[in-house]
N, CA, C and O atoms as a CHARMM CRD file, in Angstrom:
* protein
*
  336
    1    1 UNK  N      0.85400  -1.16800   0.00000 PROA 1      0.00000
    2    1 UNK  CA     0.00000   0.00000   0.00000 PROA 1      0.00000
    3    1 UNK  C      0.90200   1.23400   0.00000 PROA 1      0.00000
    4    1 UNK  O      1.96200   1.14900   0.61900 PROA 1      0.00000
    5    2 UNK  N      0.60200   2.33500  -0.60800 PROA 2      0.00000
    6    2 UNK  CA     1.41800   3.56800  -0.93700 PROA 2      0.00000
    7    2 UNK  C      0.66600   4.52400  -0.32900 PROA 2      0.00000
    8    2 UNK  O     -0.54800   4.63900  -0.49800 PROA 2      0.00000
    9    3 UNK  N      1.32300   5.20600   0.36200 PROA 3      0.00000
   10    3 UNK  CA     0.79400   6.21900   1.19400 PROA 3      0.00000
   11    3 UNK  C      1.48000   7.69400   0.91100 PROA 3      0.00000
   12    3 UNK  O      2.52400   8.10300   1.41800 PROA 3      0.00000
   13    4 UNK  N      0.66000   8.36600   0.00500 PROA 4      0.00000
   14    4 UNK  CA     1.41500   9.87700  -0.62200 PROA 4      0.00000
   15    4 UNK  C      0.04000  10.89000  -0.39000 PROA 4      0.00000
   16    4 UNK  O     -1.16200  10.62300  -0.39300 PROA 4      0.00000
   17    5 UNK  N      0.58400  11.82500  -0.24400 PROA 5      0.00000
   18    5 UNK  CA    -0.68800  13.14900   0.01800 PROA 5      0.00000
   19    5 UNK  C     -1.33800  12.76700  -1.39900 PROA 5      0.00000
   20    5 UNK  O     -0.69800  12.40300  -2.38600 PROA 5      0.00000
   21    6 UNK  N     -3.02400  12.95200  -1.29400 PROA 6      0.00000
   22    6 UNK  CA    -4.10900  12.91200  -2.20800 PROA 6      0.00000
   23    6 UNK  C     -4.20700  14.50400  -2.60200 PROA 6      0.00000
   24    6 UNK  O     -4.04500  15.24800  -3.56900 PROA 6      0.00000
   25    7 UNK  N     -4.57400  14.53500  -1.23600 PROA 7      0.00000
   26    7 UNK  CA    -5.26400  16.54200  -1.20900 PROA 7      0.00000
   27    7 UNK  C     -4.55900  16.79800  -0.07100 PROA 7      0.00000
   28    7 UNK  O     -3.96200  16.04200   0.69400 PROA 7      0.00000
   29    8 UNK  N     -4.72700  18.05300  -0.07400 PROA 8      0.00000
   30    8 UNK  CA    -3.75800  18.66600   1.32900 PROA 8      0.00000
   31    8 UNK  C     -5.09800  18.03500   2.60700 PROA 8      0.00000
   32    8 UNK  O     -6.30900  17.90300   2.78300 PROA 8      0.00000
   33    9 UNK  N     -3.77800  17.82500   3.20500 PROA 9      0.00000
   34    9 UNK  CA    -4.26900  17.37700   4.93200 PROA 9      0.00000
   35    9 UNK  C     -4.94700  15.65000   4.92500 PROA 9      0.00000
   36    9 UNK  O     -5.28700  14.99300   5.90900 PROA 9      0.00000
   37   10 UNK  N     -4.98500  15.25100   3.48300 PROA 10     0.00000
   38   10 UNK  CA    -5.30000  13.65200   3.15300 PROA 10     0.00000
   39   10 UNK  C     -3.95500  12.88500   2.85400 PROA 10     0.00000
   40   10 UNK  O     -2.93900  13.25800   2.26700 PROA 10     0.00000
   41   11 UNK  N     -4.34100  11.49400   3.55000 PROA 11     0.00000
   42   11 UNK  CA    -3.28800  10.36100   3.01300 PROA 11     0.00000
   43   11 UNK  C     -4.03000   9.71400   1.78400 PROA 11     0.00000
   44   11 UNK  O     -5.25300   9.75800   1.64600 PROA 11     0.00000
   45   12 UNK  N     -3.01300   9.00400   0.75600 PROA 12     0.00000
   46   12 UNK  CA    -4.05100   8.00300  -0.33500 PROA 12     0.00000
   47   12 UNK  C     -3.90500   6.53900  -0.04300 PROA 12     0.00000
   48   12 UNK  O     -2.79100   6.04200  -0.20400 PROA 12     0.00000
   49   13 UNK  N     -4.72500   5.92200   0.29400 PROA 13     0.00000
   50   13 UNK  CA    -4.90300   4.38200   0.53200 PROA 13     0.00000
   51   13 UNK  C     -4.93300   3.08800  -0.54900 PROA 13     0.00000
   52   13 UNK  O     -5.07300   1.87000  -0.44400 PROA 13     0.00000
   53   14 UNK  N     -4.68700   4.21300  -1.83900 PROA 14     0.00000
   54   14 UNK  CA    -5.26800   3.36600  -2.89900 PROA 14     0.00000
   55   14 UNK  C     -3.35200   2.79500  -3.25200 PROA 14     0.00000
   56   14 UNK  O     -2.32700   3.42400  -2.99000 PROA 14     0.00000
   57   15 UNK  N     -3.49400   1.47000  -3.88500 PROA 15     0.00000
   58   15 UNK  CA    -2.14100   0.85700  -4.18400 PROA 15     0.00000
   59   15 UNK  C     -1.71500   1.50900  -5.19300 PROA 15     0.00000
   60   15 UNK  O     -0.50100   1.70400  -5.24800 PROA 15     0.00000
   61   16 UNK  N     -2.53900   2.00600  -6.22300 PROA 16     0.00000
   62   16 UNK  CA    -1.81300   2.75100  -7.65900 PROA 16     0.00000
   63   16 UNK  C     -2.04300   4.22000  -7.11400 PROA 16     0.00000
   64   16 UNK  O     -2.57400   4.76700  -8.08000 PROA 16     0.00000
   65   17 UNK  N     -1.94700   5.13000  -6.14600 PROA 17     0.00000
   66   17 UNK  CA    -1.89200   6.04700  -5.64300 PROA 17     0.00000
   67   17 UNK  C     -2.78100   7.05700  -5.40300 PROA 17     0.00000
   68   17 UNK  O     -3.92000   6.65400  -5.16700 PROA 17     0.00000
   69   18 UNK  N     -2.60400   8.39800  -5.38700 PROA 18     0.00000
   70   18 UNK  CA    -3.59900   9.20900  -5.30400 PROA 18     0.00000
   71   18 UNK  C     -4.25300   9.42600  -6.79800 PROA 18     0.00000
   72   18 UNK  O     -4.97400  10.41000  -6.63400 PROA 18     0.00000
   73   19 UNK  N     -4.34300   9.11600  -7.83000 PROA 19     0.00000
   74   19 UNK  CA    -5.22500   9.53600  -8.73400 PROA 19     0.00000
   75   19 UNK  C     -5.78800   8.12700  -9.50800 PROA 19     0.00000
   76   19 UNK  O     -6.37300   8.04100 -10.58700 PROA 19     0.00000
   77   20 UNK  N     -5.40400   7.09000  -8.58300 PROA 20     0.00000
   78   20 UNK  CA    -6.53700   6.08700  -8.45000 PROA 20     0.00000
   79   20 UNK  C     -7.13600   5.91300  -7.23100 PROA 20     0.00000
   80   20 UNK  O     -6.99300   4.69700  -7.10900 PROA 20     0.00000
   81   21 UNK  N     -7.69100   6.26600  -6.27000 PROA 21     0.00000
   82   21 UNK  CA    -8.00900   6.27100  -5.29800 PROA 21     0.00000
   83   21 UNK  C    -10.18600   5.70100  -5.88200 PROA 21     0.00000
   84   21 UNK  O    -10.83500   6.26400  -6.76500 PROA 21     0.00000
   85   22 UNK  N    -10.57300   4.76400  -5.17800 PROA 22     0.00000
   86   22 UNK  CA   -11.85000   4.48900  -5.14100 PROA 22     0.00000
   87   22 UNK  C    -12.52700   4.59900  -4.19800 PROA 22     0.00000
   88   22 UNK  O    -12.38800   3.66100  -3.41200 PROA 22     0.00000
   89   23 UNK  N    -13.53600   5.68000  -3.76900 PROA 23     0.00000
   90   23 UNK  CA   -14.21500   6.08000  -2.66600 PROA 23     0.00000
   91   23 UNK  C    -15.43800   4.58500  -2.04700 PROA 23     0.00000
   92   23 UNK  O    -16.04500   4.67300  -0.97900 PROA 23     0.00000
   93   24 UNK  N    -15.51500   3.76600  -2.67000 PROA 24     0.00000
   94   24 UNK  CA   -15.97700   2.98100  -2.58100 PROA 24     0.00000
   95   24 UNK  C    -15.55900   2.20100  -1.86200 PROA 24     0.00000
   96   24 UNK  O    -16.05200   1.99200  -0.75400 PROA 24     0.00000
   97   25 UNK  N    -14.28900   1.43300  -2.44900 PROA 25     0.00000
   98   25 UNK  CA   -13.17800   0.72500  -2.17700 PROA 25     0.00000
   99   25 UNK  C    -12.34200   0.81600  -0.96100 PROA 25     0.00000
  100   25 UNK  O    -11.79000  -0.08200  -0.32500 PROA 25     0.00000
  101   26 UNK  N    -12.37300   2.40900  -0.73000 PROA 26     0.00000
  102   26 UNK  CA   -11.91100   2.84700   0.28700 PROA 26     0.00000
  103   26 UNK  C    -12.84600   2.79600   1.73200 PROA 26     0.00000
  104   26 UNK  O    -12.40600   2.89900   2.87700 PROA 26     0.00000
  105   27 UNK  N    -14.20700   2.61300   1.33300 PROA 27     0.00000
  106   27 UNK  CA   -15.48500   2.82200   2.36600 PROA 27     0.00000
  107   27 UNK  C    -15.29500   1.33900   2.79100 PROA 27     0.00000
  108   27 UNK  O    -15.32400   1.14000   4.00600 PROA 27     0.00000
  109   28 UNK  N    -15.06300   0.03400   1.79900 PROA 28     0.00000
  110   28 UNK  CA   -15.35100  -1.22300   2.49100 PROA 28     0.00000
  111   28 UNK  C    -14.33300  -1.48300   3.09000 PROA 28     0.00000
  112   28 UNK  O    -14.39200  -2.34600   3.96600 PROA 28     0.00000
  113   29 UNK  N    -13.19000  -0.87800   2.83300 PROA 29     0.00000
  114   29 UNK  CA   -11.87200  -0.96600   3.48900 PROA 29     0.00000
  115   29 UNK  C    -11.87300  -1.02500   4.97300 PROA 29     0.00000
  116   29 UNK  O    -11.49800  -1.87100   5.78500 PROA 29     0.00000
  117   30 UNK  N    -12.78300   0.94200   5.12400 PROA 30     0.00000
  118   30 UNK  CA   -12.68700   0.90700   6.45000 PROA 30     0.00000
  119   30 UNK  C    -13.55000   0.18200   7.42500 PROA 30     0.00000
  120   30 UNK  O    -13.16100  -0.20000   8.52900 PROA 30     0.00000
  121   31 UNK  N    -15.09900  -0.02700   6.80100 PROA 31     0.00000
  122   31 UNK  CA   -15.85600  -0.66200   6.87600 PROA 31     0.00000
  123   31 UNK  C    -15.87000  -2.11700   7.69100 PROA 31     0.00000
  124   31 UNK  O    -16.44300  -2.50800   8.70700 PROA 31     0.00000
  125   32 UNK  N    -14.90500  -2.75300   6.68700 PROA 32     0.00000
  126   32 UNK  CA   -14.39900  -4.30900   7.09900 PROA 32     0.00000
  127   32 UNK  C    -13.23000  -4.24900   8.50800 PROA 32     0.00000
  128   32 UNK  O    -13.24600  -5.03700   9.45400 PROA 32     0.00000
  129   33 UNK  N    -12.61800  -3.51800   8.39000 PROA 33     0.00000
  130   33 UNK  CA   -11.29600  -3.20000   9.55600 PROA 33     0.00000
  131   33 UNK  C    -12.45400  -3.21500  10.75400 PROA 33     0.00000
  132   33 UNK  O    -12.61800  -4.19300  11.48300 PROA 33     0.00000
  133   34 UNK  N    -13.25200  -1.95900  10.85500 PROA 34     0.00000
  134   34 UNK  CA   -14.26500  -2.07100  12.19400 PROA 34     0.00000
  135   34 UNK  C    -14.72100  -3.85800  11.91800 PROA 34     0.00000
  136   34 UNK  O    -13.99100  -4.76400  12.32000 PROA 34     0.00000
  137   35 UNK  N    -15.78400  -4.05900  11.31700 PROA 35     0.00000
  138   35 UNK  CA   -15.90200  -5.13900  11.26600 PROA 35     0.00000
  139   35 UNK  C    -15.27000  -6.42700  12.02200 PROA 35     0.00000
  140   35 UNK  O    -15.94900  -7.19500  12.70200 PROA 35     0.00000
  141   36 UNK  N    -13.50300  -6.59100  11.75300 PROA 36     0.00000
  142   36 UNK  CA   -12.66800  -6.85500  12.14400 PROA 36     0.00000
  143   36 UNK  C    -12.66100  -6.92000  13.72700 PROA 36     0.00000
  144   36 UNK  O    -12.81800  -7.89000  14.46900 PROA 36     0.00000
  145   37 UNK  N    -12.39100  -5.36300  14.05900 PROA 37     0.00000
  146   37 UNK  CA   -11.81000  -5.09500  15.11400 PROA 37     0.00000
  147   37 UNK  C    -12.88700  -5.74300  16.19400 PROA 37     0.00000
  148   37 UNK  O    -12.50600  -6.41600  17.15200 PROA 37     0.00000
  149   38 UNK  N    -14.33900  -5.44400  15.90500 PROA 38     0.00000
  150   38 UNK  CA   -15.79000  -5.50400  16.73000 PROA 38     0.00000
  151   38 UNK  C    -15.70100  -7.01500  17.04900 PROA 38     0.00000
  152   38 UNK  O    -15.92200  -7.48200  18.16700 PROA 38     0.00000
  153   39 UNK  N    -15.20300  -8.04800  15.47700 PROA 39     0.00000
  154   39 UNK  CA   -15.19200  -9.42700  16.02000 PROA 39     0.00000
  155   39 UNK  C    -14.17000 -10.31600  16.93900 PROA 39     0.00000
  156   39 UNK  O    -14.36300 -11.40500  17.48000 PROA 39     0.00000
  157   40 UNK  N    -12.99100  -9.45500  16.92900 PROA 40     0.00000
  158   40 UNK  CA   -12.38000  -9.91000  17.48200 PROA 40     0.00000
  159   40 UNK  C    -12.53300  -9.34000  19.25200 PROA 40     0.00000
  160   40 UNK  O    -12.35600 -10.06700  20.23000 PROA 40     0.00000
  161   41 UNK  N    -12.87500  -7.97800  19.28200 PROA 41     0.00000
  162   41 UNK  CA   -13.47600  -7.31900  20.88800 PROA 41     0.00000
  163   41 UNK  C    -14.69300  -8.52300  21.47600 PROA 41     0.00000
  164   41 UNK  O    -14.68000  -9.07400  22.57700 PROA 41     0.00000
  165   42 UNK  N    -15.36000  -8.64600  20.74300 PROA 42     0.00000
  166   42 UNK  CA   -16.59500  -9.88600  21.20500 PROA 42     0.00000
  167   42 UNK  C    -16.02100 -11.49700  21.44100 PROA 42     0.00000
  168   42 UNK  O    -16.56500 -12.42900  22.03300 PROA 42     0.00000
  169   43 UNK  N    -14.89200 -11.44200  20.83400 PROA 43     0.00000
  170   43 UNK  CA   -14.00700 -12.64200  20.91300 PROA 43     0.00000
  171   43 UNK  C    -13.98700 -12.58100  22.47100 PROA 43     0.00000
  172   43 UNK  O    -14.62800 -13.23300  23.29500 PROA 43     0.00000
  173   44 UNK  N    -12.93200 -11.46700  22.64200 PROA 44     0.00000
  174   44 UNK  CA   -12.25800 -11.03200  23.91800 PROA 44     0.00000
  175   44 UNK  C    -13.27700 -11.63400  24.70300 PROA 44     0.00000
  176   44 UNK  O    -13.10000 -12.62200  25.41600 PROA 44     0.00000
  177   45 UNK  N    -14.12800 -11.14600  24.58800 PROA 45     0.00000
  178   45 UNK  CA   -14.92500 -10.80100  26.25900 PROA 45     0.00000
  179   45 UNK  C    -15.79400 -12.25500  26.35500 PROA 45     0.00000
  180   45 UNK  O    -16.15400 -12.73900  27.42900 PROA 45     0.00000
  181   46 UNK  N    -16.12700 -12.99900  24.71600 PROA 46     0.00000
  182   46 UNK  CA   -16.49400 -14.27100  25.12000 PROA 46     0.00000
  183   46 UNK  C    -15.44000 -15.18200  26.10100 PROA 46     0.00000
  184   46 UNK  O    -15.89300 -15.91500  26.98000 PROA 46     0.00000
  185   47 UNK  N    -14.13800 -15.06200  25.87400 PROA 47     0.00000
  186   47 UNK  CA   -13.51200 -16.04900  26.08100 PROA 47     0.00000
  187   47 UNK  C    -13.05800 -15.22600  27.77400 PROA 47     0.00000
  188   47 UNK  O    -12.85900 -16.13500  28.57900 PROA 47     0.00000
  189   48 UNK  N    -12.91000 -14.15600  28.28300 PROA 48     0.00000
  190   48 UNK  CA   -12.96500 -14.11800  29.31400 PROA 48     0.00000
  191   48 UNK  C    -14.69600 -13.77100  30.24600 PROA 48     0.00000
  192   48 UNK  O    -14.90400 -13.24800  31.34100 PROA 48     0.00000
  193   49 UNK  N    -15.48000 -14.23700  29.39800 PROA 49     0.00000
  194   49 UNK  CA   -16.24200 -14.14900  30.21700 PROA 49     0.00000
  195   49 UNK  C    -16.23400 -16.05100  30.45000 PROA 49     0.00000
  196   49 UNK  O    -16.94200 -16.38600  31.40000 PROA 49     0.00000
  197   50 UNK  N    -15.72100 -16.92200  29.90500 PROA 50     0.00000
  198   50 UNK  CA   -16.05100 -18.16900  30.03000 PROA 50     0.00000
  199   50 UNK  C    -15.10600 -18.82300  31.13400 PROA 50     0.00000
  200   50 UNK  O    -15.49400 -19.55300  32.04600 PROA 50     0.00000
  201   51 UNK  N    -13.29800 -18.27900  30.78700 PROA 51     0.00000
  202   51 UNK  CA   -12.30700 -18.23500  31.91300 PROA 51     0.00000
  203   51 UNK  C    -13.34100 -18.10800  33.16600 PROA 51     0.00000
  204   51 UNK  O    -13.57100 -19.00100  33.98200 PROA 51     0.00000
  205   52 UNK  N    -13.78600 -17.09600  33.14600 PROA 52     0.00000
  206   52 UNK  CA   -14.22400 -16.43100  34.84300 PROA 52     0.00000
  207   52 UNK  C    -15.45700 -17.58000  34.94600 PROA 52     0.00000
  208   52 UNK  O    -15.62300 -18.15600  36.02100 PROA 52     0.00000
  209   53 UNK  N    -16.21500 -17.85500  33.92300 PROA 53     0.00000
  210   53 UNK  CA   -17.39600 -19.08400  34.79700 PROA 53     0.00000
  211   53 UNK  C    -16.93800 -20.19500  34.72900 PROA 53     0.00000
  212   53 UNK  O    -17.62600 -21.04300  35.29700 PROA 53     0.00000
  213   54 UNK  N    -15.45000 -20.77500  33.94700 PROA 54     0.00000
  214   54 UNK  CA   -15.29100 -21.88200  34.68900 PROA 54     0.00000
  215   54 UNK  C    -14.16300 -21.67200  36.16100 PROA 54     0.00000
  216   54 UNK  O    -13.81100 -22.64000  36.83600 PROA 54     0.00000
  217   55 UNK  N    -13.78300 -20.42900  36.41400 PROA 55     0.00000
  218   55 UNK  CA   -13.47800 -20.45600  37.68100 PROA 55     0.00000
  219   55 UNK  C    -14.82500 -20.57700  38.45300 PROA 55     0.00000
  220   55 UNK  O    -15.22100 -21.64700  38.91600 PROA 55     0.00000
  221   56 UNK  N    -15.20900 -19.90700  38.51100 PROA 56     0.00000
  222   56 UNK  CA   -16.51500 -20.04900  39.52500 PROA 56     0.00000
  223   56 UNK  C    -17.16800 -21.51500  39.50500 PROA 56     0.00000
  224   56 UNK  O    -17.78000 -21.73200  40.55000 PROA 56     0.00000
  225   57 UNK  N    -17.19900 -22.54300  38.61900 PROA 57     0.00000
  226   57 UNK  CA   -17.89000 -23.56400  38.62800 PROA 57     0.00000
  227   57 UNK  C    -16.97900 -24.56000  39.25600 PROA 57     0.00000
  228   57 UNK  O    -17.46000 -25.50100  39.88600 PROA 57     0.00000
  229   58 UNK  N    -15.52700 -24.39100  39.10600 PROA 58     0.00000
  230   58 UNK  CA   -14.59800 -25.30900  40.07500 PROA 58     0.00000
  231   58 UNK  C    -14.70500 -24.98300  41.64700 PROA 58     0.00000
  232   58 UNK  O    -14.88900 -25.81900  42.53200 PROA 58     0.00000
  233   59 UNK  N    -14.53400 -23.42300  41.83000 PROA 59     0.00000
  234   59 UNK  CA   -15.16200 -22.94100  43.38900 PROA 59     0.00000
  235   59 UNK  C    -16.41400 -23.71800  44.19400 PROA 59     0.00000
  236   59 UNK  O    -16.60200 -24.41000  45.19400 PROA 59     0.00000
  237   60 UNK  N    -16.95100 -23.27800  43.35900 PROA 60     0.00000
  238   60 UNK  CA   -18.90800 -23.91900  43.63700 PROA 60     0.00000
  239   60 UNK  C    -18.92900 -25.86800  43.87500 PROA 60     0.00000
  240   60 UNK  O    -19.57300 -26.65100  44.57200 PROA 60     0.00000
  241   61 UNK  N    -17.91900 -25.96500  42.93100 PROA 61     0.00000
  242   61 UNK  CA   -17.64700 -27.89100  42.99900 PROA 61     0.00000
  243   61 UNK  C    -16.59700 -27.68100  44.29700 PROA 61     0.00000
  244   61 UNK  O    -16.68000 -28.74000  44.91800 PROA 61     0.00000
  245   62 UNK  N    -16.00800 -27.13300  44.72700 PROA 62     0.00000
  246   62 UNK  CA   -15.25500 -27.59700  45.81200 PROA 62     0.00000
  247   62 UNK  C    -16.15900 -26.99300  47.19400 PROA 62     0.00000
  248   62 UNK  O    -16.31200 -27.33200  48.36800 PROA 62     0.00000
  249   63 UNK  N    -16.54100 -26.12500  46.47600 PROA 63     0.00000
  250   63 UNK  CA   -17.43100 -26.05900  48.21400 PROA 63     0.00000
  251   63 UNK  C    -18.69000 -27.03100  48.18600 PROA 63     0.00000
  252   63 UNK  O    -19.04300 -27.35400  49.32000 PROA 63     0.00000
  253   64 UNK  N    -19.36300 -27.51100  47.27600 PROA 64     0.00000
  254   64 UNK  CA   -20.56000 -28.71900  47.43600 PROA 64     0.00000
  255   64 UNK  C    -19.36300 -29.69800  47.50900 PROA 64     0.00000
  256   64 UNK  O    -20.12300 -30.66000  47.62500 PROA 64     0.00000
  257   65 UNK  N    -18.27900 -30.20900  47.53700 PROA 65     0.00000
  258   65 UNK  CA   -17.89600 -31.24900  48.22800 PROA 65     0.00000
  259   65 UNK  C    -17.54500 -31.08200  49.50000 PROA 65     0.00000
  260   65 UNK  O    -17.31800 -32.07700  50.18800 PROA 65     0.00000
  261   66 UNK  N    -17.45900 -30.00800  49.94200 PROA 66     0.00000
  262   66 UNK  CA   -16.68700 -29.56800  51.31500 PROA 66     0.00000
  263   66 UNK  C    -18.29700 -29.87800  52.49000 PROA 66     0.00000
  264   66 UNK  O    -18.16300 -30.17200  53.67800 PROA 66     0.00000
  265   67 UNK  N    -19.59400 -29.73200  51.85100 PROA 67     0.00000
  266   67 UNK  CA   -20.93600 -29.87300  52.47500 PROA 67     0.00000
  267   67 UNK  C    -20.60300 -31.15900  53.03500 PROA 67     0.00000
  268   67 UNK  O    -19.63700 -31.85800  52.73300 PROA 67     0.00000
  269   68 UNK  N    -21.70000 -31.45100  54.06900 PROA 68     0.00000
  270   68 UNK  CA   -22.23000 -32.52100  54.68500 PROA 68     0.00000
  271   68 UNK  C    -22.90600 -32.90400  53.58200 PROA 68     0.00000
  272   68 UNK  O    -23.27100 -32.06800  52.75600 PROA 68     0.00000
  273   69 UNK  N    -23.17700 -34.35600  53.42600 PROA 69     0.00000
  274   69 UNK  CA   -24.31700 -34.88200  52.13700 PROA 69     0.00000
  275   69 UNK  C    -25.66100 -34.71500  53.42800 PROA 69     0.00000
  276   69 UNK  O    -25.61800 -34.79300  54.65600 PROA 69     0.00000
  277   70 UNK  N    -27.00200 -34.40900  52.27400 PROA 70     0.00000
  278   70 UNK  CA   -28.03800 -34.25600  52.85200 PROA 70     0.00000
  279   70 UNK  C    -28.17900 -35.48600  53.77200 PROA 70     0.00000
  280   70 UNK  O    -27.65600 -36.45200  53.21700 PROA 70     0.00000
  281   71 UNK  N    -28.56200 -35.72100  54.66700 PROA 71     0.00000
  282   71 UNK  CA   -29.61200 -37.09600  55.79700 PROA 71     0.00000
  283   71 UNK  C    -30.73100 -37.45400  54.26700 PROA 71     0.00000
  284   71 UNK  O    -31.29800 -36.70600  53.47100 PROA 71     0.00000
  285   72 UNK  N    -30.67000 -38.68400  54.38100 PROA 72     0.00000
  286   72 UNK  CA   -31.83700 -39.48300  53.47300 PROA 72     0.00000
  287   72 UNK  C    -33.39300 -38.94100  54.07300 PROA 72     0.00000
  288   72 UNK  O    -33.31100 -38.77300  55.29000 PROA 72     0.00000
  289   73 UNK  N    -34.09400 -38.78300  53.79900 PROA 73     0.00000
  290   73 UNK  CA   -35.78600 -38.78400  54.38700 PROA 73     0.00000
  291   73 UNK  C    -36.31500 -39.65800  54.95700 PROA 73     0.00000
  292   73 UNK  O    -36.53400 -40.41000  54.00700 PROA 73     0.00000
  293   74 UNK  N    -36.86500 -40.36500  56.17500 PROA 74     0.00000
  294   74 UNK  CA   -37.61700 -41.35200  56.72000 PROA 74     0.00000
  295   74 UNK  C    -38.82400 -41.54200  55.79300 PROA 74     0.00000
  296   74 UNK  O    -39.53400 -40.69700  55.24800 PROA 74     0.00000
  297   75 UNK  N    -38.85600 -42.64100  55.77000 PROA 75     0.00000
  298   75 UNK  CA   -40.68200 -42.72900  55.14900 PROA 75     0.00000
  299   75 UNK  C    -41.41500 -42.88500  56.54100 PROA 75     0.00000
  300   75 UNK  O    -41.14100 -43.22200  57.69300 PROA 75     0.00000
  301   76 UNK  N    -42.26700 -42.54400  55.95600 PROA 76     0.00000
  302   76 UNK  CA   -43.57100 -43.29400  57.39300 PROA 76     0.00000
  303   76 UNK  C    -44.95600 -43.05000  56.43700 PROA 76     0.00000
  304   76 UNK  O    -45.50900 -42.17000  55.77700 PROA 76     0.00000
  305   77 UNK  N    -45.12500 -44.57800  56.87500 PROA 77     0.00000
  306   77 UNK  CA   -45.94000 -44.98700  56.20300 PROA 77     0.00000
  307   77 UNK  C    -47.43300 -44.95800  56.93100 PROA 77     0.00000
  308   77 UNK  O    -47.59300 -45.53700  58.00600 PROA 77     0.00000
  309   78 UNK  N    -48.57500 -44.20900  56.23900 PROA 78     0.00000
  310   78 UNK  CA   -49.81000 -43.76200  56.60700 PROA 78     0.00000
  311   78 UNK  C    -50.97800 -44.76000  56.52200 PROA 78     0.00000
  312   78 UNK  O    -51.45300 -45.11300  55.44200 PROA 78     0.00000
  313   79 UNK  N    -51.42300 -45.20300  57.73200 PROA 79     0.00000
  314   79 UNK  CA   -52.76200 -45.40600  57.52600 PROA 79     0.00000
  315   79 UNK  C    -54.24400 -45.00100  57.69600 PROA 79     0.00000
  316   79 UNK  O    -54.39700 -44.19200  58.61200 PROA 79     0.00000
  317   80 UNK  N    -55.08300 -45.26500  57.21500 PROA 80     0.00000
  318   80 UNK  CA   -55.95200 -44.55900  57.75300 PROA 80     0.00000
  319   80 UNK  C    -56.87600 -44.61000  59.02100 PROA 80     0.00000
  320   80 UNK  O    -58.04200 -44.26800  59.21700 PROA 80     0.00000
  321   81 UNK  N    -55.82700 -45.21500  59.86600 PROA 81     0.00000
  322   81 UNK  CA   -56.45300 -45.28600  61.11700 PROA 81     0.00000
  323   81 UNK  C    -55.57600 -43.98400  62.29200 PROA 81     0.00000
  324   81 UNK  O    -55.94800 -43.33300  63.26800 PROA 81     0.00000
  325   82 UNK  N    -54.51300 -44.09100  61.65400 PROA 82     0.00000
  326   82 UNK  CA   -53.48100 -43.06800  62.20100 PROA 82     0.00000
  327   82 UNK  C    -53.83700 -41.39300  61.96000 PROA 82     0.00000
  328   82 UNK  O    -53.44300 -40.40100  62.57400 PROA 82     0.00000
  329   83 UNK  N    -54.93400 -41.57200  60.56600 PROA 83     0.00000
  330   83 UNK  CA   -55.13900 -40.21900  60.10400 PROA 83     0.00000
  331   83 UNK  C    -56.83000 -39.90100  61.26000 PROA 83     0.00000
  332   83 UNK  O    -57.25600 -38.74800  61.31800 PROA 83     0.00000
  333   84 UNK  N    -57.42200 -40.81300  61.88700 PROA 84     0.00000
  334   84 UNK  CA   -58.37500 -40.35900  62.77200 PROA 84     0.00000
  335   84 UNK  C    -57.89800 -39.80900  64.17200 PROA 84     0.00000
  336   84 UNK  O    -58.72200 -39.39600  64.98700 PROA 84     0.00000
């Protein structure tokens, strides 16, 4: 890519220079770069938002092993003489 003044206070982005320059060409350029940048920022934050919940899910597994296991439930069994 060649980078020479277009117009005063402009750079030219275009490879055959400033008097090929495509305003078009130049729009998907920048276009796609955001594009770019947005997918890879959403990258970011997927992959540390997943780091941080599998910390928390190893925490959460070591403290439910650190519990007492629940007591089983008694049955008791009803009749209907017990219910008068």
């Amino acid at each position: 890519m060649v980078v020479e003044k277009a117009k005063p206070g402009g750079l030219s982005t275009s490879t055959g220079g400033p008097r090929h320059q495509d305003p078009a060409k130049m729009n998907a350029r920048i276009f796609e770069n955001a594009q770019v940048m947005q997918r890879r920022n959403d990258q970011k934050v997927a992959n540390r938002t997943r780091a941080k919940a599998e910390k928390e899910w190893v925490k959460l597994v070591t403290v439910s092993k650190q519990c007492p296991p629940f007591p089983k439930p008694t049955l008791v069994k009803l009749t209907s003489e017990q219910l008068l």
